[in-house]
N, C-alpha and C positions, 0 to 999 in steps of 0.2 A: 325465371326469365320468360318472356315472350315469342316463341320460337315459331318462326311462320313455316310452311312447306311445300313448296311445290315441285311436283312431279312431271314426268313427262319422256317421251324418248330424247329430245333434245336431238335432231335428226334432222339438220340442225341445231342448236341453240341459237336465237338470233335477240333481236334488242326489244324483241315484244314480251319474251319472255324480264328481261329483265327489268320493264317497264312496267309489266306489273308487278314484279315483286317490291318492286320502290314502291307504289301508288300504295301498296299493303303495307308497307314498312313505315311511312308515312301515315296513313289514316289509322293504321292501331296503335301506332307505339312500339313496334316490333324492334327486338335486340338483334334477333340476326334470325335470316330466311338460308333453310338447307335448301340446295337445289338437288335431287332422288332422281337420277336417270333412273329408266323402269330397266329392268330385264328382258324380259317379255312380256309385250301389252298385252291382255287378256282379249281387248276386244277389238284389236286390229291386226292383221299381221303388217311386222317390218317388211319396206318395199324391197323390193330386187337391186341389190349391189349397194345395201345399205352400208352404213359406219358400222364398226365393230363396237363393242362395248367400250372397249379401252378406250376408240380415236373418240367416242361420244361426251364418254369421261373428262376425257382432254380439252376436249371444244368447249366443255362447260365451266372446265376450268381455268381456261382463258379469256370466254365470254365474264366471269365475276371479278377475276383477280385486280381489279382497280377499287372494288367495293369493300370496301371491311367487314360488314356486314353479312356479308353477304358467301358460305361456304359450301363445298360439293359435301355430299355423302354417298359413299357405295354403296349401303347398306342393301339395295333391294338386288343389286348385280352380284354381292359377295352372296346373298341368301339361294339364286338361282331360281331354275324354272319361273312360272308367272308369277308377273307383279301385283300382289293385291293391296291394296292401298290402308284395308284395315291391319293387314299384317305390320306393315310398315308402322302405322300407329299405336299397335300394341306395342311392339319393340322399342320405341323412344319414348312411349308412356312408362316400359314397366324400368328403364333404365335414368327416367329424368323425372323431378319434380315440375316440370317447367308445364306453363299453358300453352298449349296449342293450337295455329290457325292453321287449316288446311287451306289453300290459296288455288282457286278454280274460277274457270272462266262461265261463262252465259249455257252453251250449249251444257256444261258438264253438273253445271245446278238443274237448266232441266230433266234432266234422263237422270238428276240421280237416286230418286226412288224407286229407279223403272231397271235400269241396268250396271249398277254397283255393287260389287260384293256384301251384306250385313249394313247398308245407309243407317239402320235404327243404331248400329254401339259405332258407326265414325261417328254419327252425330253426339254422342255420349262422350268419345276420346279427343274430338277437336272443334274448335268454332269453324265455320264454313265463312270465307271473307273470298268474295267473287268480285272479281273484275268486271266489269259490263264491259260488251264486247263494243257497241254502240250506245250512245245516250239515249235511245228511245227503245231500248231493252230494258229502262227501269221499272215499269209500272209494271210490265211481264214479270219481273224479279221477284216486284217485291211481293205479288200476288204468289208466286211458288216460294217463298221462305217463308211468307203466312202459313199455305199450307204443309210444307216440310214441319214448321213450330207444332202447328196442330196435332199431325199425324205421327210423326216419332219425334219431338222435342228437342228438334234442332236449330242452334242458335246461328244465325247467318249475319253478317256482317257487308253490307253492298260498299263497296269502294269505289267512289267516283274521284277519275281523273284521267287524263290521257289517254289515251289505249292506242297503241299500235297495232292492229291487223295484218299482219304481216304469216303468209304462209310458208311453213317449214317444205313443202310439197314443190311449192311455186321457185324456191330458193334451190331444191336439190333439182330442180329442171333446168336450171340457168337463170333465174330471176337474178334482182340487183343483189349480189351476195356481200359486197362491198359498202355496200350503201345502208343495208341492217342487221348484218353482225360484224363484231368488232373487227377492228384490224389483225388484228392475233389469229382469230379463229377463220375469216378469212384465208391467211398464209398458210395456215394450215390445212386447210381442205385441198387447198391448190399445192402444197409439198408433198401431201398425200396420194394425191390424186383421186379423191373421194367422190362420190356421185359422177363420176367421168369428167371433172377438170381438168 
């Protein structure tokens, strides 16, 4: 099987994330995309009066539950301490035969020779299939997966199609929460009372 993966704290989860995973799920052929809340991001810290793990858990798994395709995994929260994205890939390499697309957006392919755990064995354990964040971030792309190919012999995959820009930042400050995550995960931040709803 073709198994896409994209990570992320989902702090929110809202419909950009799930928008790329379709545009991925569509332009490769993908059988079904894990959605991997992190643990602990390595290279940011969680904001002040964030979601717990569980409520993150939750929110993601209301943000999918319409999609078939489309399933959570704990695996990097049940592992603990930080999240490192090659662990993660060893772990469902040495447990599945399946092909693997790690699924990242514009900023996370540039920086990712620069500030990624081991970039030379992810590039080895999954294709890289990146979102553009804007249509006129292609020529930039395709200029750093040239030299990703070059330099550690990583296969990239650009997916062109819709992108919603939509920040998780902007959403936990009172942005339109309604308007780009689902109804589900909506109700729930507000029965929760999460980010101070």
């Amino acid at each position: 099987m073709k198994i896409g993966i994209l990570g992320g704290t989902f702090n929110p989860p809202h419909d950009g994330h799930l928008t790329a995973a379709r545009n991925a799920k569509n332009a490769l052929g993908l059988d079904k995309v894990l959605f991997i809340p992190t643990n602990i991001p390595p290279h940011k810290d969680l904001p002040e009066h964030t979601a717990t793990a569980a409520d993150r858990c939750e929110m993601v798994r209301l943000q999918i539950k319409d999609e078939p395709w489309a399933a959570l995994s704990t695996m990097e929260i049940d592992r603990g301490g930080a999240s490192y994205t090659v662990d993660t890939l060893r772990a469902l390499r040495e447990s599945k035969k399946d092909t693997l697309y790690l699924i990242i957006g514009t900023d996370m392919l540039l920086s990712f020779d620069q500030i990624w755990r081991a970039p030379e064995e992810i590039a080895q354990l999954a294709t890289l299939a990146v979102c553009a964040r804007e249509a006129d971030d292609f020529q930039m792309l395709e200029a750093k997966a040239a030299q990703l190919h070059d330099t550690i012999g990583a296969n990239v995959k650009l997916i062109r199609g819709t992108v919603l820009t939509i920040s998780s930042t902007e959403l936990r400050s009172g942005g339109e929460l309604r308007r780009y995550t689902a109804p589900a995960v909506a109700d729930y931040i507000e029965q929760k009372h999460l980010y101070g709803f």
